[in-house]
N, C-alpha and C positions, 0 to 999 in steps of 0.2 A: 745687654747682659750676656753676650756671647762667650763672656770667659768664665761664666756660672753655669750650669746644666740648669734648666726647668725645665717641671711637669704643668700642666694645666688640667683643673679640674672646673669641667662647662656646667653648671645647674640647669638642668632641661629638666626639673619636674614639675609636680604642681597640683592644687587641682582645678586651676583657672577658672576660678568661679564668678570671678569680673566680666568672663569673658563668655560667661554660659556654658563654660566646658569645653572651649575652644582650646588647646595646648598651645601657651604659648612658643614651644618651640619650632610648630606651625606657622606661628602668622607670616606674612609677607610684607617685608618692605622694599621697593627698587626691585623688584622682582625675585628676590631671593629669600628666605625663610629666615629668620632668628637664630635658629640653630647652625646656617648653612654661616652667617653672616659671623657666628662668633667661633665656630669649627675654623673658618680661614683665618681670623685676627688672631688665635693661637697656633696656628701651623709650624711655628720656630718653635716649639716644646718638643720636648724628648718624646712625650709621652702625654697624651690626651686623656682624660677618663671625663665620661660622659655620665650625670647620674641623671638618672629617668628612664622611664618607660618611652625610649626612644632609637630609631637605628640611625648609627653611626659606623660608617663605613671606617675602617684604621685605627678607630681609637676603641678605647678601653667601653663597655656600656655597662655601667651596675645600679643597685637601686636601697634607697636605703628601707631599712627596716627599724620598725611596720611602715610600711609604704604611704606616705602622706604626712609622714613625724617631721619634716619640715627642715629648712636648708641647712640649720646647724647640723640635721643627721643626715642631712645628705653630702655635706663637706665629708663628716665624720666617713659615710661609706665611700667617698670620692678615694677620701687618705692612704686609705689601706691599699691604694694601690699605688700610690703613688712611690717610686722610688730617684727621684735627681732631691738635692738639696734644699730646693727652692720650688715653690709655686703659685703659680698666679691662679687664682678664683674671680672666676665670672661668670655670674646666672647667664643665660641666654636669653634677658629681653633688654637689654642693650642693643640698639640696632647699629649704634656709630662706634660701639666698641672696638673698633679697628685704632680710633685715632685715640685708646685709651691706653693701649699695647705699649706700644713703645716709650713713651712719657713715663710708666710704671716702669719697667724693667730700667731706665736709666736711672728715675730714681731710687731704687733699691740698692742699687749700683752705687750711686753717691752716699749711699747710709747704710753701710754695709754693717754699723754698729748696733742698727734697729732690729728688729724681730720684722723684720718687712717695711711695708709702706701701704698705704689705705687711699683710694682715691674722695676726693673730698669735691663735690658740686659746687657748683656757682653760686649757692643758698650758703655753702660754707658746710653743709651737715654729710657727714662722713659717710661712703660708699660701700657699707660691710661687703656685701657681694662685688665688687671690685678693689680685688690688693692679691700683694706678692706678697708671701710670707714664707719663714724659714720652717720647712720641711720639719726639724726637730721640734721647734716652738711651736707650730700648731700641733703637732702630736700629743706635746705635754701638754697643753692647752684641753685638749679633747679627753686625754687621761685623767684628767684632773677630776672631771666633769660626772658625777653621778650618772645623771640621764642626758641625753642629747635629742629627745625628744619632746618637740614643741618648744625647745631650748631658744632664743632669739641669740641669732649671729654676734649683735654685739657687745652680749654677756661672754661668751665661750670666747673671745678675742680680747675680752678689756684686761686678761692680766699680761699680753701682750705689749711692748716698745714699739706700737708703730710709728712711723713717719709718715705726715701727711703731704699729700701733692693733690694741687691745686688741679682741676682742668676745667675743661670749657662745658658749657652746659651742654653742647652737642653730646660730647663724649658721653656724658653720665646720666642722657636720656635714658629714659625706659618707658617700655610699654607691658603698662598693668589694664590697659583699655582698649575698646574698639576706638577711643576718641584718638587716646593714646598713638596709636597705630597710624590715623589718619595724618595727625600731626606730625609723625617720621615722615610718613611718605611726602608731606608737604617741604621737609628740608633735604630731602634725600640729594637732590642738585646742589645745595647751599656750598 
């Protein structure tokens, strides 16, 4: 997508209550943190914005309000900052989100008539926290919207044209777990 500007906005909050209060954009997989692991697989963005209660060295760091109002209001404060046309959204407990980067921004690229593109798992069921979408259409999307608090992701996107792309279950792991976590680090070499 090099002949399109994107912004990236990282979800690093939370109140990781799976995790005992553990932040997931703390954990460690392969030696590297969650957050560190999805700060590089967006590095080609114009423009980073990081929402949470997290430091981020270069990019943008805000937090949505009331704080724990959940990732539709954390998109929603990512937004406001965002200025390129396009952007890709990815929570940070994707550990292989690197090999989900690129596959996204090309398919956007091929469906350039869609409101974005949504990454869709191996189960087939839709990746709200992973997709590129048009700067304009999530705005109006989020304007639309009464409250954006406790809102689920894939109410605030359904009046949305996405296009769906398929990827591998690596890519569209996460970890909501300690088990979670273990089982990254068991494929991290894969």
């Amino acid at each position: 997508m090099s002949d399109v500007s994107w912004d990236a906005i990282v979800l690093a909050g939370g109140r990781a209550s799976r995790l005992g209060g553990m932040p997931k954009a703390d954990l460690v997989v392969d030696g590297r943190s969650l957050l560190d692991r999805t700060l590089d697989a967006v590095s080609g963005a114009a423009r980073i914005v990081v929402v949470g209660d997290v430091e981020a060295p270069g990019a943008v760091v805000v937090q949505e309000e009331p704080r724990f109002a959940g990732p539709a209001a954390a998109i929603g404060a990512g937004l406001a900052e965002i200025t390129s046309p396009w952007v890709l959204i990815a929570a940070c407990d994707y550990p292989f989100v690197t090999e989900a980067v690129g596959p996204m921004l090309d398919a956007r690229r091929e469906n350039n008539t869609a409101d974005g593109v949504v990454a869709v798992d191996a189960g087939g069921s839709r990746q709200h926290l992973l997709c590129v979408l048009s700067t304009s259409a999530l705005q109006a999307a989020v304007s639309a919207q009464e409250t954006l608090t406790d809102l689920a992701v894939h109410r605030l996107l359904a009046p949305l044209d996405l296009a769906e792309i398929a990827l591998t279950a690596r890519a569209t792991e996460d970890v909501d777990t300690w088990h979670d976590q273990e089982v990254a680090e068991g494929r991290s070499d894969e």
